[in-house]
N, CA, C and O atoms as a GROMACS GRO file, in nm:
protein
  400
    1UNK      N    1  -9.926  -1.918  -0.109
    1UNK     CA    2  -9.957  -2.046  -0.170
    1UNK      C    3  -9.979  -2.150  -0.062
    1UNK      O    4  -9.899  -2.177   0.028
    2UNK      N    5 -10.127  -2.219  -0.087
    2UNK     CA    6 -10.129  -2.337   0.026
    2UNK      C    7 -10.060  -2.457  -0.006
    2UNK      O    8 -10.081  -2.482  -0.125
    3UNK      N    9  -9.970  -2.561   0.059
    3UNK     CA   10  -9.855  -2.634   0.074
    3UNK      C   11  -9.965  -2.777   0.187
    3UNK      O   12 -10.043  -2.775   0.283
    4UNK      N   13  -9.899  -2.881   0.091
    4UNK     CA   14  -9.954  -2.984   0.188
    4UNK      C   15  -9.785  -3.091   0.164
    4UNK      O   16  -9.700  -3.091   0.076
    5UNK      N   17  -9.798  -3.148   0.259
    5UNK     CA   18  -9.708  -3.311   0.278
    5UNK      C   19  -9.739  -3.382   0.155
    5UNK      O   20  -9.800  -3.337   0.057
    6UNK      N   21  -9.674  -3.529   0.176
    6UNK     CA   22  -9.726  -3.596   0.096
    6UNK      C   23  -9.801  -3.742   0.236
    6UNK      O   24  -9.827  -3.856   0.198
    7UNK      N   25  -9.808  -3.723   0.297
    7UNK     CA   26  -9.910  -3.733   0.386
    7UNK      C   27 -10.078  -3.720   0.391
    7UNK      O   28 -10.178  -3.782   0.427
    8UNK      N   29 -10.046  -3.624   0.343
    8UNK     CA   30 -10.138  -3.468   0.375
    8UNK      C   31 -10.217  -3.536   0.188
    8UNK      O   32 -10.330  -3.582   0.171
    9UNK      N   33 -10.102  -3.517   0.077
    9UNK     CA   34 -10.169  -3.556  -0.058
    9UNK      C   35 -10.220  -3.717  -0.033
    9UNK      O   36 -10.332  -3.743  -0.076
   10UNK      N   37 -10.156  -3.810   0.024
   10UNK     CA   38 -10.229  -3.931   0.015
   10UNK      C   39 -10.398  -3.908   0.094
   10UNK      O   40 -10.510  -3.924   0.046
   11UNK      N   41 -10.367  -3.878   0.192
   11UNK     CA   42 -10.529  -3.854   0.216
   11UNK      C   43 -10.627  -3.804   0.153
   11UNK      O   44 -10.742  -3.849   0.164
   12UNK      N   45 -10.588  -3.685   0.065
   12UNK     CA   46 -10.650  -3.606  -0.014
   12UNK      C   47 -10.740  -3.738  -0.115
   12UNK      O   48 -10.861  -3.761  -0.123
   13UNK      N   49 -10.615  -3.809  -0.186
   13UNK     CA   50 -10.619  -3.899  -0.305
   13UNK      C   51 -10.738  -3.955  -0.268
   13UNK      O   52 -10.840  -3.957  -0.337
   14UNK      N   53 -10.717  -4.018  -0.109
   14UNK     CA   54 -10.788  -4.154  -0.054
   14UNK      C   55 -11.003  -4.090  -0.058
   14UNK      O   56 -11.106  -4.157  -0.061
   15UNK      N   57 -10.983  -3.965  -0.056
   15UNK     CA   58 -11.092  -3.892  -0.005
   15UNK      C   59 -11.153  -3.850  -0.194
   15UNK      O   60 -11.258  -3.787  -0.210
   16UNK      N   61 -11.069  -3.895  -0.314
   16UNK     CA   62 -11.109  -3.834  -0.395
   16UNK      C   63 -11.071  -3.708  -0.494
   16UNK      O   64 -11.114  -3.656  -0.596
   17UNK      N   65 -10.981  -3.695  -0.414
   17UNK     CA   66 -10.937  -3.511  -0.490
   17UNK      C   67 -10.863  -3.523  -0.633
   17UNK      O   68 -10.780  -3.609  -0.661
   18UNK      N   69 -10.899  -3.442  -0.699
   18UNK     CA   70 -10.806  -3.417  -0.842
   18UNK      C   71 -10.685  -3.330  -0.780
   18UNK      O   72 -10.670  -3.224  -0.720
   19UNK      N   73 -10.583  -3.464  -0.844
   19UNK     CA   74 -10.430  -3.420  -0.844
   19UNK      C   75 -10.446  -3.376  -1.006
   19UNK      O   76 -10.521  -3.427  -1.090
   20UNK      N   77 -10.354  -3.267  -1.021
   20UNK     CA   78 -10.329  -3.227  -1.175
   20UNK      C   79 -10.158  -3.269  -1.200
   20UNK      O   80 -10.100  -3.189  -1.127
   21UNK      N   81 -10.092  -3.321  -1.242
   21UNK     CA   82  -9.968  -3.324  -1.243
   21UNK      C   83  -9.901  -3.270  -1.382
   21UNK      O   84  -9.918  -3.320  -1.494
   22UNK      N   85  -9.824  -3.159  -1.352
   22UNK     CA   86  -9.778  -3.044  -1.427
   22UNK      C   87  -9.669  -3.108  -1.502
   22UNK      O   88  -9.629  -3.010  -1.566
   23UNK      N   89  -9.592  -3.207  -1.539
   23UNK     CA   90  -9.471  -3.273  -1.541
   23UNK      C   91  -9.497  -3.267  -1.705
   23UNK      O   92  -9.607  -3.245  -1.754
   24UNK      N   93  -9.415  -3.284  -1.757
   24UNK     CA   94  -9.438  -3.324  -1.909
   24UNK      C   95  -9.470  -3.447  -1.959
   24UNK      O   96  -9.425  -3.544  -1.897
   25UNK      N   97  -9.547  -3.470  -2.071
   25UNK     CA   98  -9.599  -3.657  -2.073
   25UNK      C   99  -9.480  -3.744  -2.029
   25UNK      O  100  -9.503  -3.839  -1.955
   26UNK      N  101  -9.367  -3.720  -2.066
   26UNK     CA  102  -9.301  -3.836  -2.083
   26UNK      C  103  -9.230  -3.883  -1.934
   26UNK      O  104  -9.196  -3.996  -1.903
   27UNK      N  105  -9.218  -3.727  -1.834
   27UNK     CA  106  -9.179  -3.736  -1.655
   27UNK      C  107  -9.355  -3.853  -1.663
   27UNK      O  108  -9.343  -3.975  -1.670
   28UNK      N  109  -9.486  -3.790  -1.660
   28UNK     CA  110  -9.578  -3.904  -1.634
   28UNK      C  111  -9.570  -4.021  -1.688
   28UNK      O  112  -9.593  -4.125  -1.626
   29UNK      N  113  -9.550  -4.017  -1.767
   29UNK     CA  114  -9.536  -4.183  -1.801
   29UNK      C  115  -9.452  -4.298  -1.725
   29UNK      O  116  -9.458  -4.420  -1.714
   30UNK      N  117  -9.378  -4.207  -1.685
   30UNK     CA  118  -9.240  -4.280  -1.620
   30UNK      C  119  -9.328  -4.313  -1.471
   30UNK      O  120  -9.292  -4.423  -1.431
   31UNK      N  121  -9.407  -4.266  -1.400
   31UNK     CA  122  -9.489  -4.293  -1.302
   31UNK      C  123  -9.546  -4.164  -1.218
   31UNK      O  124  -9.481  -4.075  -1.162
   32UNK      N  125  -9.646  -4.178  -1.224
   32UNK     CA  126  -9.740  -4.086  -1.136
   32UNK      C  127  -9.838  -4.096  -1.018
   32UNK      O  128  -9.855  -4.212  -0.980
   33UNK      N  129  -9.901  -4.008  -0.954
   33UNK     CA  130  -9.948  -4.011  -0.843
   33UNK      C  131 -10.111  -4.122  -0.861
   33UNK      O  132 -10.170  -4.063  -0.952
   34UNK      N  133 -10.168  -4.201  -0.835
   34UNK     CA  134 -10.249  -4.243  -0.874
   34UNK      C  135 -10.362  -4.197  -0.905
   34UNK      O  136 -10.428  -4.167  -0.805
   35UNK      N  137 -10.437  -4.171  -1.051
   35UNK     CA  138 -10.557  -4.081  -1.061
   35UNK      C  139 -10.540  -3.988  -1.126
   35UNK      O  140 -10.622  -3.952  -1.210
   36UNK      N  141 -10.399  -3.913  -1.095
   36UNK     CA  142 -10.361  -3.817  -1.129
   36UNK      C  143 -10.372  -3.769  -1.265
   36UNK      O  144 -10.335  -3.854  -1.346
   37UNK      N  145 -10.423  -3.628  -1.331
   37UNK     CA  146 -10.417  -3.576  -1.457
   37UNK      C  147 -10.332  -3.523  -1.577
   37UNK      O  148 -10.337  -3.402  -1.597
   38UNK      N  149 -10.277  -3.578  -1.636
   38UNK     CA  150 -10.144  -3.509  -1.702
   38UNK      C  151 -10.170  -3.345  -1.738
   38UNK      O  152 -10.237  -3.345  -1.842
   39UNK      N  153 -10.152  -3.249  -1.708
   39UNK     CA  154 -10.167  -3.116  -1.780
   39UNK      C  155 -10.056  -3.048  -1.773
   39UNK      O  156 -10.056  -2.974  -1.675
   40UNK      N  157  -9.928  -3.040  -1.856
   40UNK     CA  158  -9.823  -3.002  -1.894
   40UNK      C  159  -9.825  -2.888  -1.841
   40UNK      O  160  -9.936  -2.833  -1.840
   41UNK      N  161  -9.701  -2.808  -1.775
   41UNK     CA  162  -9.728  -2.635  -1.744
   41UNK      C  163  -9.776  -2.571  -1.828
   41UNK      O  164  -9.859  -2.482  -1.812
   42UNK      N  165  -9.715  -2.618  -1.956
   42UNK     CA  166  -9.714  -2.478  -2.074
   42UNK      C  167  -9.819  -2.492  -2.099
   42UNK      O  168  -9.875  -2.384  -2.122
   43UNK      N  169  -9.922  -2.637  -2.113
   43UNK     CA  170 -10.060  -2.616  -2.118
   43UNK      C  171 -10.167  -2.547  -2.038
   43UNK      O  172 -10.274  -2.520  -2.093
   44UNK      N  173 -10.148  -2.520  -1.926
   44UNK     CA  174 -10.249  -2.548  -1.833
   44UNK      C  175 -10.336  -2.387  -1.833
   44UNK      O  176 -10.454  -2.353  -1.830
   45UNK      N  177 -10.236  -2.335  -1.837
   45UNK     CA  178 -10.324  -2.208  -1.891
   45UNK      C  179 -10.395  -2.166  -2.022
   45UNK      O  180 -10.425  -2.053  -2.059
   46UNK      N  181 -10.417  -2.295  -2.089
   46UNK     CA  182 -10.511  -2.293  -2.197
   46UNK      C  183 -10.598  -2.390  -2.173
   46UNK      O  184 -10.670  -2.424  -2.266
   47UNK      N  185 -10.609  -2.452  -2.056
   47UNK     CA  186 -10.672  -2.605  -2.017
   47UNK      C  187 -10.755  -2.568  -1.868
   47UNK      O  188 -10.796  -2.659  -1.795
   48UNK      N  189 -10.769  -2.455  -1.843
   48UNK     CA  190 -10.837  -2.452  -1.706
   48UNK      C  191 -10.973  -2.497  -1.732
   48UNK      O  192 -11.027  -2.581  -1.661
   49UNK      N  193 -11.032  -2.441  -1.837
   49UNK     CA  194 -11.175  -2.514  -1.874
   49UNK      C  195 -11.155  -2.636  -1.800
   49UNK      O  196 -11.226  -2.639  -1.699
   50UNK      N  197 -11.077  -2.747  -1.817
   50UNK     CA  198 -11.075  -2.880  -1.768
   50UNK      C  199 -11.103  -2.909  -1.613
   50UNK      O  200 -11.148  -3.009  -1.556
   51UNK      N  201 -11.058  -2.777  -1.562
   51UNK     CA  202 -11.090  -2.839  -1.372
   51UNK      C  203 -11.216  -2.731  -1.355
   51UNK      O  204 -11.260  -2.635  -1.418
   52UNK      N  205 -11.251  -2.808  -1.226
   52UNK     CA  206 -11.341  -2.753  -1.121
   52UNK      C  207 -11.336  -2.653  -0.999
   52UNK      O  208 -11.310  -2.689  -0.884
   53UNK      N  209 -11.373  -2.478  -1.052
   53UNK     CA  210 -11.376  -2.392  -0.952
   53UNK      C  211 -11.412  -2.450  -0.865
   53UNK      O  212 -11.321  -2.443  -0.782
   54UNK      N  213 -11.502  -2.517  -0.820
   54UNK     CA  214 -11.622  -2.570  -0.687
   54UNK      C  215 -11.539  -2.661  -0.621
   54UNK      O  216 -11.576  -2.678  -0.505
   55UNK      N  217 -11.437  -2.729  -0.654
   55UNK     CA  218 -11.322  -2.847  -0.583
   55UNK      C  219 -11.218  -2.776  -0.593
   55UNK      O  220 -11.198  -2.689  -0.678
   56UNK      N  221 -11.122  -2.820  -0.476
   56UNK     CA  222 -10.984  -2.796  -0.482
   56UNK      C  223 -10.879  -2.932  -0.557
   56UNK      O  224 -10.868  -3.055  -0.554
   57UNK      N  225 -10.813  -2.802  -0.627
   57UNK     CA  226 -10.749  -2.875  -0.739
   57UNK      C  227 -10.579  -2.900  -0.685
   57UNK      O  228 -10.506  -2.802  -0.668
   58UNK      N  229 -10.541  -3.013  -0.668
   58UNK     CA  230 -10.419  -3.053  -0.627
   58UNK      C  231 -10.331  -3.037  -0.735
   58UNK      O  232 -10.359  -3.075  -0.849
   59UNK      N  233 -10.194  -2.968  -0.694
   59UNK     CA  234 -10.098  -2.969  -0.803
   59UNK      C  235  -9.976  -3.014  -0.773
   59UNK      O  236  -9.902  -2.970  -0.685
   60UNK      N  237  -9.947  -3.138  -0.874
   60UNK     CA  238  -9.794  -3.186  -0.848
   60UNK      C  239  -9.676  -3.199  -0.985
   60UNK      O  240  -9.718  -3.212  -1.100
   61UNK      N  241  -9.551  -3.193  -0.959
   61UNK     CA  242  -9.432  -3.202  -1.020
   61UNK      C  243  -9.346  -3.290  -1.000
   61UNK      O  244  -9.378  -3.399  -0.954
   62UNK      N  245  -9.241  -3.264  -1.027
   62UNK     CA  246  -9.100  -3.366  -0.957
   62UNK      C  247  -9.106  -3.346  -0.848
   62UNK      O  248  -9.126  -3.436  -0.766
   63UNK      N  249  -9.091  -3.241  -0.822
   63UNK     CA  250  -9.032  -3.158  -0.704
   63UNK      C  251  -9.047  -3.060  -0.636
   63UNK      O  252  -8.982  -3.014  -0.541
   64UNK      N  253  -9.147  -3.025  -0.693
   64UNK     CA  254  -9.236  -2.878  -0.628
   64UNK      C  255  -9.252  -2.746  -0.672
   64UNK      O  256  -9.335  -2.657  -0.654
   65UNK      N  257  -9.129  -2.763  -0.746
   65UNK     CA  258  -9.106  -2.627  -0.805
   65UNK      C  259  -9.212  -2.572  -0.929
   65UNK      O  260  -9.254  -2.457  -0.923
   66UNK      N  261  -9.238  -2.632  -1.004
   66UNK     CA  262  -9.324  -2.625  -1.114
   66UNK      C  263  -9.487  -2.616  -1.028
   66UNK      O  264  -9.569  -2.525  -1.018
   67UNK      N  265  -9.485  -2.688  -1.002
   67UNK     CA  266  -9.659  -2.728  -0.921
   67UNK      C  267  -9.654  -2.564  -0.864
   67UNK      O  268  -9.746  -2.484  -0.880
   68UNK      N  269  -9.523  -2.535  -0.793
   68UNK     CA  270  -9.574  -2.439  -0.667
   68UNK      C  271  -9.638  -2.329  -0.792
   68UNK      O  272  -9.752  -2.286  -0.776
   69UNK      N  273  -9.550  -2.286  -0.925
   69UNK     CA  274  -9.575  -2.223  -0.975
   69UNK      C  275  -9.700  -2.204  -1.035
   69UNK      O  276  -9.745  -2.091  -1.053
   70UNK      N  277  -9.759  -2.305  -1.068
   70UNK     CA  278  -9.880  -2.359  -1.129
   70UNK      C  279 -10.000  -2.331  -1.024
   70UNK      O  280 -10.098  -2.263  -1.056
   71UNK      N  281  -9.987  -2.383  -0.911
   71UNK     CA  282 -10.035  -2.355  -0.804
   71UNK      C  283 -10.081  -2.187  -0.763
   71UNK      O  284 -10.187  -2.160  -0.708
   72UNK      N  285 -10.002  -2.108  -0.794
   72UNK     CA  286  -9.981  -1.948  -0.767
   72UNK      C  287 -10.082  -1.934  -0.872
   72UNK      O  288 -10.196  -1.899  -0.840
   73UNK      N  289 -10.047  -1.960  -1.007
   73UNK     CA  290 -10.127  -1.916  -1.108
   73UNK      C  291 -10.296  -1.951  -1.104
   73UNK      O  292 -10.390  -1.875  -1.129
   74UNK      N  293 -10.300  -2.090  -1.063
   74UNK     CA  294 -10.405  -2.127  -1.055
   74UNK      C  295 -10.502  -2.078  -0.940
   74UNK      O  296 -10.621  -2.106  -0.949
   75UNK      N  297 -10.457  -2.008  -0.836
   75UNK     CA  298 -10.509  -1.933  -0.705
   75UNK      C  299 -10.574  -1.758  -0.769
   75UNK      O  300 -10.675  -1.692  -0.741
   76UNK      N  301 -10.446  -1.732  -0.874
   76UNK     CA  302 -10.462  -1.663  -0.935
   76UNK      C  303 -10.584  -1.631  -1.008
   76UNK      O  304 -10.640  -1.522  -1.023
   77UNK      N  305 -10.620  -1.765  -1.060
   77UNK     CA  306 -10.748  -1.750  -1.149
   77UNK      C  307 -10.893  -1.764  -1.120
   77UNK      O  308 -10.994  -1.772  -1.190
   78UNK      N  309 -10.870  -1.764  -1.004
   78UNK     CA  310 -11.008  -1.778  -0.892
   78UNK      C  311 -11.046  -1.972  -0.872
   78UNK      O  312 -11.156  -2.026  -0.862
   79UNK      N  313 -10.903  -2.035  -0.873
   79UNK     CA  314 -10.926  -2.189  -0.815
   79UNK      C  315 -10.894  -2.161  -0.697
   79UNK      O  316 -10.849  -2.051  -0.666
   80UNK      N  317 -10.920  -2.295  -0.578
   80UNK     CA  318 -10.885  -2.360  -0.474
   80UNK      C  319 -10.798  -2.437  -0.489
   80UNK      O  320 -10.832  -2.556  -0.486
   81UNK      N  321 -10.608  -2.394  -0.518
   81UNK     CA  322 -10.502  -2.484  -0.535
   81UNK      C  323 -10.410  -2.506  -0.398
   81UNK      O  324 -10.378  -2.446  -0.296
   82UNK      N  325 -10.390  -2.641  -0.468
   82UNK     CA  326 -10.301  -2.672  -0.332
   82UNK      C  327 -10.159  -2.733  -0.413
   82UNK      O  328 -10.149  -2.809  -0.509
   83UNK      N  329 -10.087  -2.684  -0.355
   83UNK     CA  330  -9.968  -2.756  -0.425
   83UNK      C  331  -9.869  -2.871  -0.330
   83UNK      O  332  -9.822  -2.847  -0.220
   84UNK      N  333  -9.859  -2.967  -0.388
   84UNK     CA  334  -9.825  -3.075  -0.328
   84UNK      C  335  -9.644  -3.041  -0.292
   84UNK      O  336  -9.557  -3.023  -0.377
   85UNK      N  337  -9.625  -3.040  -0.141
   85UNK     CA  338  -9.444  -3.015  -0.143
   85UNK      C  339  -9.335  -3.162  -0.202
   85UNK      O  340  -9.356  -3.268  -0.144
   86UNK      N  341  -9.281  -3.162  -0.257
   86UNK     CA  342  -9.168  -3.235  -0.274
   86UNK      C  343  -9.179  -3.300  -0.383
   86UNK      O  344  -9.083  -3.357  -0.435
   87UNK      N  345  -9.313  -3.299  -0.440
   87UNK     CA  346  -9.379  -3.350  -0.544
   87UNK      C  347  -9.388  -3.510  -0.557
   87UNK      O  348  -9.376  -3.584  -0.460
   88UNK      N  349  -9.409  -3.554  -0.689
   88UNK     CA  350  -9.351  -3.708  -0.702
   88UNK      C  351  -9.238  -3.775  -0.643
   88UNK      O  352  -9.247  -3.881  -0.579
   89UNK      N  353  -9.112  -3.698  -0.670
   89UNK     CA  354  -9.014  -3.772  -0.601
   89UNK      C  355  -9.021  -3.767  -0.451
   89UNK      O  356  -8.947  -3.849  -0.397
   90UNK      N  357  -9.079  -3.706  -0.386
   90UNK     CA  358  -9.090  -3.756  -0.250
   90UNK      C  359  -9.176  -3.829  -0.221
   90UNK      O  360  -9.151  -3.913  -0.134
   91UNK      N  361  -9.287  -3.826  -0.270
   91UNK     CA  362  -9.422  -3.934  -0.305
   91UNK      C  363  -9.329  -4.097  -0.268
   91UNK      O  364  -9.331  -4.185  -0.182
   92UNK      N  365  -9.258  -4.067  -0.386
   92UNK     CA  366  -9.208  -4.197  -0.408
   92UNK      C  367  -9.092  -4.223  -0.342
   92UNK      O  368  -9.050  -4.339  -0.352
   93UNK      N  369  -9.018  -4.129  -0.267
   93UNK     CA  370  -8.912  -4.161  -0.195
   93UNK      C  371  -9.018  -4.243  -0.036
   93UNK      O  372  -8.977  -4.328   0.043
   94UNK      N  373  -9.121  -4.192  -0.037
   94UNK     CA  374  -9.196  -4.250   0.129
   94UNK      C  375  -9.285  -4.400   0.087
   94UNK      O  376  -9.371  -4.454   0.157
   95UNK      N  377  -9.228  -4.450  -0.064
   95UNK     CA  378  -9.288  -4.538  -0.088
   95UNK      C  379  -9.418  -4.570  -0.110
   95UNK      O  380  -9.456  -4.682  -0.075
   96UNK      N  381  -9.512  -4.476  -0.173
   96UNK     CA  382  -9.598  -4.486  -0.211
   96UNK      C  383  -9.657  -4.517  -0.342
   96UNK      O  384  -9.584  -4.487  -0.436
   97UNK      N  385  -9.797  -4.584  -0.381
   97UNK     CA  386  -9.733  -4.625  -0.484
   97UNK      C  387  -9.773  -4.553  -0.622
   97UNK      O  388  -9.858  -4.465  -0.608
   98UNK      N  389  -9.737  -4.570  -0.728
   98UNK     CA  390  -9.788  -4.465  -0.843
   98UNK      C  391  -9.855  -4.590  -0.939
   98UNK      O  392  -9.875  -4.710  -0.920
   99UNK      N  393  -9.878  -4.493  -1.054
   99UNK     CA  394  -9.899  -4.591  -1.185
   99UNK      C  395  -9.859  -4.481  -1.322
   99UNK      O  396  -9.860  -4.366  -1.366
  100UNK      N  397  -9.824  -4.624  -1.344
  100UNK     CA  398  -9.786  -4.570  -1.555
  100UNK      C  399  -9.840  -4.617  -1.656
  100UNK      O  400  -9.808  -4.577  -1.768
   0.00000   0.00000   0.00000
């Protein structure tokens, strides 16, 4: 599984990339990565129609754990995933900013 910073995801953002954020509506609502797409885990494997084989598709969580998983699956299915490490809460522990 490819693994970026959140360094590494702000640049991505700054350049354009679809973040997918795996969290359930109500973790997004509470605040997310800016841009970012709500697609629930349990959804996402009925929702790939929604992203782009041809782009790499960023995946984030709380915390990594979910994304990484999502991430595996989605490599799985012939995407370009990247899964974001530490997820939101480290996002937001380095002070960056989100929206809700």
């Amino acid at each position: 599984m490819r693994e970026i910073d959140i360094d590494q995801a702000a640049a991505a953002l700054e350049q354009g990339a679809t973040v997918v954020d795996v969290r359930e509506p109500s973790e997004y609502a509470d605040g997310h990565l800016p841009g970012a797409v709500n697609i629930p885990m349990g959804q996402l494997p009925g929702r790939t129609d929604e992203l782009d084989k041809e782009t790499t598709t960023y995946v984030v969580c709380a915390s990594g754990n979910r994304s990484g998983a999502m991430t595996d699956f989605l490599t799985g299915s012939g995407f370009d995933a990247v899964n974001i490490a530490g997820g939101t809460s480290a996002w937001i522990r380095a002070g960056r900013p989100t929206e809700k």
